[in-house]
C-alpha positions in Angstrom: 33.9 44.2 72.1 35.6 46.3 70.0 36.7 43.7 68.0 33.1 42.6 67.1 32.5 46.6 66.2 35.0 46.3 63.7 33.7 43.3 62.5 30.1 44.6 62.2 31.5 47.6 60.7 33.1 45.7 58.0 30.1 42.8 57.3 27.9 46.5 56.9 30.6 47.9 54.3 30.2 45.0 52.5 26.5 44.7 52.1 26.2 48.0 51.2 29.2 47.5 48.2 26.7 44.4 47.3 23.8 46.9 47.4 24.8 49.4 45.2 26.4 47.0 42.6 22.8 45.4 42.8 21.2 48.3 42.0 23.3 49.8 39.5 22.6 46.1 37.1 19.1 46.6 38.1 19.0 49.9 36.9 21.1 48.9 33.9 18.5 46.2 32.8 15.5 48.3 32.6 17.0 50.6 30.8 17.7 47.5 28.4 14.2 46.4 28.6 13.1 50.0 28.2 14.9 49.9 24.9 13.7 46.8 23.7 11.3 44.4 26.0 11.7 41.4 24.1 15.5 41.2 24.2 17.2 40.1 27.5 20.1 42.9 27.7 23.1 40.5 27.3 26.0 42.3 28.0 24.5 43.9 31.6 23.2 40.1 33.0 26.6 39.1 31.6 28.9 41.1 33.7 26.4 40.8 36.3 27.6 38.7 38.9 25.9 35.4 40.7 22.7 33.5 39.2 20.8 35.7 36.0 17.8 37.6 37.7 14.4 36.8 36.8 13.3 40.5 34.5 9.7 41.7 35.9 7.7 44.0 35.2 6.0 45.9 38.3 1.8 45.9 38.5 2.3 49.9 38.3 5.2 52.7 37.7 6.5 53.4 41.5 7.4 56.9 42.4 11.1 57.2 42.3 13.6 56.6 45.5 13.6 58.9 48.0 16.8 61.2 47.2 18.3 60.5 50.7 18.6 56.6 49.8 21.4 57.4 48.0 23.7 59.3 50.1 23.0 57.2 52.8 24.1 54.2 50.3 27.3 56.4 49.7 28.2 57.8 53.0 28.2 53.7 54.4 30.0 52.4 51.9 32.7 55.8 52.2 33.2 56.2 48.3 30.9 58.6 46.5 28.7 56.1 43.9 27.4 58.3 41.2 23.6 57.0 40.9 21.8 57.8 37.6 17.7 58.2 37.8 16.6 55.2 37.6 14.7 54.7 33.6 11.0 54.3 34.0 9.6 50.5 34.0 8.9 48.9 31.0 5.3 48.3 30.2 4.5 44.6 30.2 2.8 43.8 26.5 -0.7 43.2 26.6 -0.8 39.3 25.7 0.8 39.1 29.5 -1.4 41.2 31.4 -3.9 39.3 33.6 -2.1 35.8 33.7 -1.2 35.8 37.3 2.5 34.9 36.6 6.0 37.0 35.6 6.1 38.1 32.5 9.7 36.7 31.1 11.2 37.7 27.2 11.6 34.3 26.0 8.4 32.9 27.1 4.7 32.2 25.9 2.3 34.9 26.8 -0.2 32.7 26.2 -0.7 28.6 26.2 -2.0 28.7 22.7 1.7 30.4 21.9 3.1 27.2 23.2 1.6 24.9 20.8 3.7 24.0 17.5 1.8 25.7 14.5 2.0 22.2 13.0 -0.2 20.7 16.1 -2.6 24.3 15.9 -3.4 23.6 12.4 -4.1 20.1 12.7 -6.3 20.4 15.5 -8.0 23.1 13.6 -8.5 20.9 10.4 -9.7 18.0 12.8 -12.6 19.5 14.3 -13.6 21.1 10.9 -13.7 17.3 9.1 -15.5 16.0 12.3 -18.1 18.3 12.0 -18.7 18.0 7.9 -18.6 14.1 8.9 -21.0 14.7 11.1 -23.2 16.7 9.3 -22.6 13.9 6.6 -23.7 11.4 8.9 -26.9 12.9 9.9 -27.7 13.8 5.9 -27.8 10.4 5.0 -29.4 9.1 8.2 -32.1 11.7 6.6 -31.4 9.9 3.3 -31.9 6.3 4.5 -35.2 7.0 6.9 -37.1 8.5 3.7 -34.9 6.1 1.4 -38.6 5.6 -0.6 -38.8 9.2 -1.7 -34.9 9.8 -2.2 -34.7 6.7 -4.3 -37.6 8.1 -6.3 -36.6 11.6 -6.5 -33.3 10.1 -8.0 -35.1 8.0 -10.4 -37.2 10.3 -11.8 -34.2 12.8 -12.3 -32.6 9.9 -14.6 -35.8 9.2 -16.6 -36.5 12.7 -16.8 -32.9 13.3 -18.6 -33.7 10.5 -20.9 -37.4 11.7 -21.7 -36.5 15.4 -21.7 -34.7 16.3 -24.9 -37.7 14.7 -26.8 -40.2 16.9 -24.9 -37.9 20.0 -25.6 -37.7 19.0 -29.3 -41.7 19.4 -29.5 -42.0 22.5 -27.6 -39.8 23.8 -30.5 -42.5 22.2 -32.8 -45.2 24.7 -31.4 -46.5 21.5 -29.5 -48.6 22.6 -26.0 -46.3 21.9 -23.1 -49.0 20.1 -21.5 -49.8 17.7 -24.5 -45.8 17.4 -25.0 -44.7 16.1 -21.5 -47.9 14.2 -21.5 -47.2 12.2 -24.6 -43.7 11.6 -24.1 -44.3 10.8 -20.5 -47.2 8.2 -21.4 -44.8 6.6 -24.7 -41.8 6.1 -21.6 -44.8 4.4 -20.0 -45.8 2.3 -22.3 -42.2 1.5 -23.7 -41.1 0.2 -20.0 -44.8 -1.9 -20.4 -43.5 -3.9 -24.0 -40.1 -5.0 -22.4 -42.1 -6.4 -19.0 -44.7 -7.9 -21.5 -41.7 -9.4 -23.3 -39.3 -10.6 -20.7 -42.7 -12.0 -18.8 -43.8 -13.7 -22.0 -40.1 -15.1 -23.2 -39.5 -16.8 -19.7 -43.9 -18.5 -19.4 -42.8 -19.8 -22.7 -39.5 -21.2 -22.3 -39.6 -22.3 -19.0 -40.7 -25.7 -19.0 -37.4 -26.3 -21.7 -35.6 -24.7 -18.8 -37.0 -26.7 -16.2 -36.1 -29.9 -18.0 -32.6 -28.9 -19.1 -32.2 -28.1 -15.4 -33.1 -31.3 -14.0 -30.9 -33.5 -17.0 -27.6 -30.5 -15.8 -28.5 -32.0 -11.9 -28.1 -35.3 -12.7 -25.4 -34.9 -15.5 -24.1 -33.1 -12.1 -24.1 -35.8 -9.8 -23.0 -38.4 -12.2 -19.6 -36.0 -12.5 -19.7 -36.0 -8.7 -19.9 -39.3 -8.6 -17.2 -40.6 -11.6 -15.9 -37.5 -11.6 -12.3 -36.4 -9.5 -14.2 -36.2 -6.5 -15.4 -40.1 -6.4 -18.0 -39.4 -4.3 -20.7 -42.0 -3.3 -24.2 -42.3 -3.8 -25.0 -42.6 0.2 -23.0 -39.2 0.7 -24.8 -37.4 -2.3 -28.5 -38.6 -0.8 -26.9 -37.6 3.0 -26.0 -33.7 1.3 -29.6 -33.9 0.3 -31.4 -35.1 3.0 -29.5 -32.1 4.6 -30.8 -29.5 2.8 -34.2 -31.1 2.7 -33.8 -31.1 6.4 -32.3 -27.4 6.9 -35.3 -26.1 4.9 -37.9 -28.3 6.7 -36.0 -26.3 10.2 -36.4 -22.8 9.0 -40.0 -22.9 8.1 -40.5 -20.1 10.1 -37.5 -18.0 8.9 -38.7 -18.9 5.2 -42.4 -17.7 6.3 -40.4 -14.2 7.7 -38.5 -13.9 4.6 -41.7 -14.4 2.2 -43.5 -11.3 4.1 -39.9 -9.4 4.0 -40.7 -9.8 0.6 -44.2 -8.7 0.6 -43.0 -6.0 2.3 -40.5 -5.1 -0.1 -43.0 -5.2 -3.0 -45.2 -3.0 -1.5 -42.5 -0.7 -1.1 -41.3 -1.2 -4.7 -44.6 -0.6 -5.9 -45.0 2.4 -4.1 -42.0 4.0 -5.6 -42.6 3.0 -8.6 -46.0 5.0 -8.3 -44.4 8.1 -6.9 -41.5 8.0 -10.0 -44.2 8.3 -12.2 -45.8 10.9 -10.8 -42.6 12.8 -9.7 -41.3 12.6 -13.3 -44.7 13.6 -15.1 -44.1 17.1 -13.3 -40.7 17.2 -14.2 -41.2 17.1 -17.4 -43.9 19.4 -17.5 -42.8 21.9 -14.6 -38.9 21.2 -14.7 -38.3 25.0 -14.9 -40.5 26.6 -12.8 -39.0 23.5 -9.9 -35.9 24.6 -10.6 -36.3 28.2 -10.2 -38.4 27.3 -6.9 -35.5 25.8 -5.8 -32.9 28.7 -6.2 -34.8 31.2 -4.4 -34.7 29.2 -1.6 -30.8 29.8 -1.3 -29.1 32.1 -0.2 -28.9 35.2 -2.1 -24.8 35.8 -2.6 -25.1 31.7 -4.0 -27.7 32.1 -6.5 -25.7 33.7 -9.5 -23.7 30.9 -9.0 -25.8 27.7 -8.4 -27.9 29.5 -11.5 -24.8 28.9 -14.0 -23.6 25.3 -12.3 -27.5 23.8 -12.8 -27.6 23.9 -16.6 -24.1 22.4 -16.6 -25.2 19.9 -14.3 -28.4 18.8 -15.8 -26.1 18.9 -19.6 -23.8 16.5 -18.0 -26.8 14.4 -16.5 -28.5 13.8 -19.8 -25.3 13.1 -21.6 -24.7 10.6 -19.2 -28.3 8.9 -19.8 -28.2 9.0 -23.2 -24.7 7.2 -23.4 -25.6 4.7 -20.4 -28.6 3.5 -22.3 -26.6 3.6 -25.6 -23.3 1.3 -23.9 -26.0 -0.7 -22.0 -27.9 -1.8 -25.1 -24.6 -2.4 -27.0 -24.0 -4.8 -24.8 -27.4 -6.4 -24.0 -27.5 -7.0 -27.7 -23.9 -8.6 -27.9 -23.9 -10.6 -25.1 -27.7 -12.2 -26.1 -26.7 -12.5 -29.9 -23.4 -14.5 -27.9 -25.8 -16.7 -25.4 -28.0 -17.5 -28.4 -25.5 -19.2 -30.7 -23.8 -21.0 -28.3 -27.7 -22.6 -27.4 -28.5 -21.2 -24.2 -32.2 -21.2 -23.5 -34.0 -18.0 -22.3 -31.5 -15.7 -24.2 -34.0 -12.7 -25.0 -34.6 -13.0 -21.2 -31.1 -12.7 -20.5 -29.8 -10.2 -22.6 -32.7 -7.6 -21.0 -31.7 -8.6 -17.8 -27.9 -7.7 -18.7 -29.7 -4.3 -20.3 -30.6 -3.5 -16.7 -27.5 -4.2 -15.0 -25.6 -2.6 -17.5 -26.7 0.6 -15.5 -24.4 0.4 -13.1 -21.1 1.2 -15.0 -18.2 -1.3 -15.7 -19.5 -3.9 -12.8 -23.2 -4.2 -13.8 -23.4 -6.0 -17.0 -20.7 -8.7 -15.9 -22.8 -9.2 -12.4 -25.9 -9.9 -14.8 -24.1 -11.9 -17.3 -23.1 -14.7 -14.2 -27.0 -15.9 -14.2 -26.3 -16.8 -18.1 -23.2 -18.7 -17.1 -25.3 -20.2 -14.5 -28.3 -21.6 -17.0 -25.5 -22.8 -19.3 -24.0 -24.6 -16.3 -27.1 -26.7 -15.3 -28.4 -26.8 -19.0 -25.2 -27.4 -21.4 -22.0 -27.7 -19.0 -19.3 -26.4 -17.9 -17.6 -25.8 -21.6 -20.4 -24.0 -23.0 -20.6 -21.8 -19.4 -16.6 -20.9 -20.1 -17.1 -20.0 -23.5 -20.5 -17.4 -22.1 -17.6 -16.2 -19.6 -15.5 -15.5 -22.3 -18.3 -13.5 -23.9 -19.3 -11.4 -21.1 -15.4 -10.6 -20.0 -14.7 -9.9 -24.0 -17.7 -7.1 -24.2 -16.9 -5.9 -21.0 -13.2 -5.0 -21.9 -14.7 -3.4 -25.2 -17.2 -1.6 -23.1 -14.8 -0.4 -20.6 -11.8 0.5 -23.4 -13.7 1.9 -26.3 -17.6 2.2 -25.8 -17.5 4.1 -22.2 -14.2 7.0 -23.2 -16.3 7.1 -26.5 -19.2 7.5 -25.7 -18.9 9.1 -21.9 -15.9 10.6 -22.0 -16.0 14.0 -23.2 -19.6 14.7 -21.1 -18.4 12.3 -17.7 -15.1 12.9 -16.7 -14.7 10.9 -13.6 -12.2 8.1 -13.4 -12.3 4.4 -13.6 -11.3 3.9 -9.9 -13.9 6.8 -9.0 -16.7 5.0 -11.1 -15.8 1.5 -9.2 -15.2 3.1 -5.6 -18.2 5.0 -6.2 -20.8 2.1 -7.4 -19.3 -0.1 -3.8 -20.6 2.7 -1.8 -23.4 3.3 -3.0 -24.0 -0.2 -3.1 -23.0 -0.4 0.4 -25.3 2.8 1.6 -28.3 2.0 -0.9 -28.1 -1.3 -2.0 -28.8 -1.7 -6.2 -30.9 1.7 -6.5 -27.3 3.4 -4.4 -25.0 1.9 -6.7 -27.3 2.8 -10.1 -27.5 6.8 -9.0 -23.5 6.6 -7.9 -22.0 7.9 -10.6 -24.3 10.0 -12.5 -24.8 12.0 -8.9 -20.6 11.8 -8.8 -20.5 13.1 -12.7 -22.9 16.0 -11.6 -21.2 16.8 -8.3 -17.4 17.1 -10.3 -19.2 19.4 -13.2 -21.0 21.3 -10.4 -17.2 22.1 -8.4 -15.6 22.2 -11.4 -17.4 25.6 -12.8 -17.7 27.3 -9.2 -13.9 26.7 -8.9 -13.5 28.3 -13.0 -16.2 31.0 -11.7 -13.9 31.8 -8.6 -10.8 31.7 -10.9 -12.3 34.3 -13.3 -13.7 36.5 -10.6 -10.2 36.8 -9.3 -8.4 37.6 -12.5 -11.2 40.2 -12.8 -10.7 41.8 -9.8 -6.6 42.1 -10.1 -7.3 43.3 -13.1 -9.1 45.9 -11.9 -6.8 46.9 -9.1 -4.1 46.9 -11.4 -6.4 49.5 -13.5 -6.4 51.2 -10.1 -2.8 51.4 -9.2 -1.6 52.6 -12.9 -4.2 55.2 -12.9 -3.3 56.4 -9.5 0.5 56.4 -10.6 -0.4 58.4 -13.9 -2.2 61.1 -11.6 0.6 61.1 -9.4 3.0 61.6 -12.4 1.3 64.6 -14.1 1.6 67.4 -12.6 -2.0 69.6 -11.5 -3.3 71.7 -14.1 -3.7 75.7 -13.3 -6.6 76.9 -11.6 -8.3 80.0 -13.4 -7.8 83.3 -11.3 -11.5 83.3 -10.0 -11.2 79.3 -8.9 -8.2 80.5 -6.8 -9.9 83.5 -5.4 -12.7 81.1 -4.3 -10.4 78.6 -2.9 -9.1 82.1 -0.6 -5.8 82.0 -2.9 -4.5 85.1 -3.8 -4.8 86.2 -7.9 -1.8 85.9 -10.0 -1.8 89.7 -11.8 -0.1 88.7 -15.3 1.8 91.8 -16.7 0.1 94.3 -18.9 2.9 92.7 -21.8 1.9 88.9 -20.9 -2.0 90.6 -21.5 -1.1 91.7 -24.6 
């Protein structure tokens, strides 16, 4: 029995020695943390023995120990422990208050912390370009339901360019504004009118030459077939025919869906063209007062702004017109004068046909120029069709090296890959009227970000400047000392006179 009192005696000794050491690192680390809480106070854990505690920070400051836990501490252990007060608690920062969880120095206080700033601004920028793609998305879902009155809108803008300098050119005449846009909107009229008239008439008179030469290039054709490295026979040639004779007698119904499609599609053409002409009559008559209609109903801290960027844009819009229909007629007129000596019929025909493609840059005239190698196919072979192909590729690498940086260059600055990337999707989004308004509405867009970002530019060396104004004049002040105030200033400012002596009066 009294063996097991001395051993109780000593297990309590001990405790108590583990006790106070405990307490004494405890108190140790919050003064640490008091010092600084985001440090882990290294040399206190380090000399601490057994695993590293966990630092905490209590919910609220508790009173401190009762005085007597001290002695009691002391008088069972036998040795007098000097006990500092214990350093109030460290309060936890405010990211960790709230999260249910220890605070801890080398952790997160939040999740979001957690995350690499890589990840964080990825994410960011993700959502951002989903929602302008979005918002892309439903602008030209807009675009493509009223397709009729975009496409005409865009139309009239490029007519309107072409049409306005000469309206503008009689204003300064002292012609009416009414008679002037009329007149030169009724001449655009009847110009478009003569080339109709003209390709209408060139293709009733030719075309029963055509038809002929086309029916001697078949059979010429299936002779070649025939003799020719293929050595077909005559019973395979009839069968390919029958075939087609047969796949068009089968799709009668398709062909009679396909002839109201097209129906449809001239009605549709027809009204555009209707609401062009009206659309670019007021343009040219009202273009300004539109315009200005349009900027009020922006925001107010963009309309300085969009007020400087519109001239630009509509400078760069007519420059690019005027040099489209210049390159496009250049080669219209080579291409045609080419066709016609090497004896392909219909070449007047042709080369307005390849003035119309030739609106859509680079690609447009060469698209054109295969129904010319086609007629010279079926009408004078395949030589004279590769010398027309090596007409159309030679003006198209004149066009695209020397007439398009000559002529476009200075007022379009938009690269070839641009131009061709551009004309496919607008080709693929709008079909032949997307890929004609690609890259003038790409031309405009680049002058249009090109003098808000020279706008921003200048507006920021104007305001350094002026802070720099600022700062020296600030520094200047600080440097000269303040100049005397006059005995009755001081008085009023309660400061006492200065009495000068009566030999400083003198």
């Amino acid at each position: 029995m009294a063996r097991g009192g001395k051993a109780f005696k000593a297990v309590a000794k001990g405790m108590a020695v583990v006790a106070s050491a405990a307490a004494v690192i405890e108190r140790r680390r919050r003064a640490a943390m008091a010092a600084d809480p985001n440090e882990l106070p290294g040399p206190a854990l380090a000399d601490a023995p057994g695993p590293v505690p966990v630092p905490r920070v209590d919910p609220a400051p508790t009173a401190a120990p009762a005085p007597s836990a001290a002695p009691s501490t002391a008088t069972a252990v036998g040795t007098a422990v000097e006990t500092p007060a214990p350093a109030p608690a460290a309060p936890a920062p405010a990211a960790a208050t709230g999260l249910g969880r220890e605070y801890h120095p080398g952790r997160p206080a939040t999740p979001a912390e957690a995350v690499p700033w890589g990840l964080r601004v990825a994410a960011e920028s993700t959502w951002r370009l989903l929602l302008l793609g979005a918002a892309l998305y439903v602008l030209f879902y807009v675009v493509d339901m009223l397709r009729l009155v975009a496409f005409s809108v865009l139309a009239s803008l490029l007519i309107t360019a072409l049409l306005e300098p000469s309206v503008s050119w009689l204003r300064r005449r002292g012609v009416p504004r009414s008679l002037a846009a009329g007149g030169v909107f009724l001449s655009g009229l009847a110009g478009i009118g003569l080339v109709g008239w003209f390709v209408v008439w060139q293709v009733s008179t030719n075309l029963p030459d055509v038809t002929n030469q086309v029916k001697t290039g078949v059979n010429q054709l299936r002779d070649w077939l025939i003799t020719g490295p293929f050595h077909l026979t005559q019973q395979q040639i009839t069968d390919f025919a029958n075939q087609i004779t047969k796949a068009i007698t089968t799709n009668t119904d398709q062909i009679t869906s396909a002839s109201i499609t097209g129906a449809q599609i001239a009605v549709e053409i027809l009204t555009a063209l209707l609401m062009t002409f009206f659309t670019t009559f007021f343009f040219l008559y009202d273009g300004a007062k539109i315009w200005n209609w349009a900027l009020r109903g922006l925001p107010r801290q963009s309309r300085f702004a969009m007020a400087g960027a519109g001239p630009k844009a509509w400078t760069t819009l007519t420059a690019y017109v005027r040099g489209t229909v210049c390159v496009a007629f250049i080669d219209a007129v080579c291409i045609g004068v080419g066709i016609d000596l090497l004896g392909v019929p219909l070449a007047m025909p042709l080369a307005v046909i390849i003035f119309l493609g030739a609106f859509v840059p680079l690609v447009g005239a060469l698209v054109t120029g295969t129904v010319a190698v086609l007629i010279a196919l079926v009408t004078q072979g395949p030589w004279t069709a590769l010398m027309v192909l090596v007409v159309l590729i030679a003006v198209m690498q004149v066009e695209s090296h020397i007439l398009q940086p000559l002529i476009l260059g200075r007022a379009v600055r938009v690269h070839p890959l641009g131009v061709v990337l551009g004309v496919a999707a607008g080709g693929i989004i709008g079909g032949i009227g997307g890929a004609v308004v690609a890259v003038p509405l790409i031309a405009v867009i680049n002058t249009v970000v090109a003098h808000l970002r020279r706008r921003n530019e200048a507006g920021q060396a104007v305001f350094t400047a002026l802070e720099a104004a600022r700062e020296a004049a600030e520094r200047t002040a600080a440097a000269q000392p303040a100049p005397a105030q006059p005995a009755p200033a001081r008085a009023a400012a309660g400061q006492p006179a200065v009495v000068q002596p009566a030999a400083e009066q003198l």
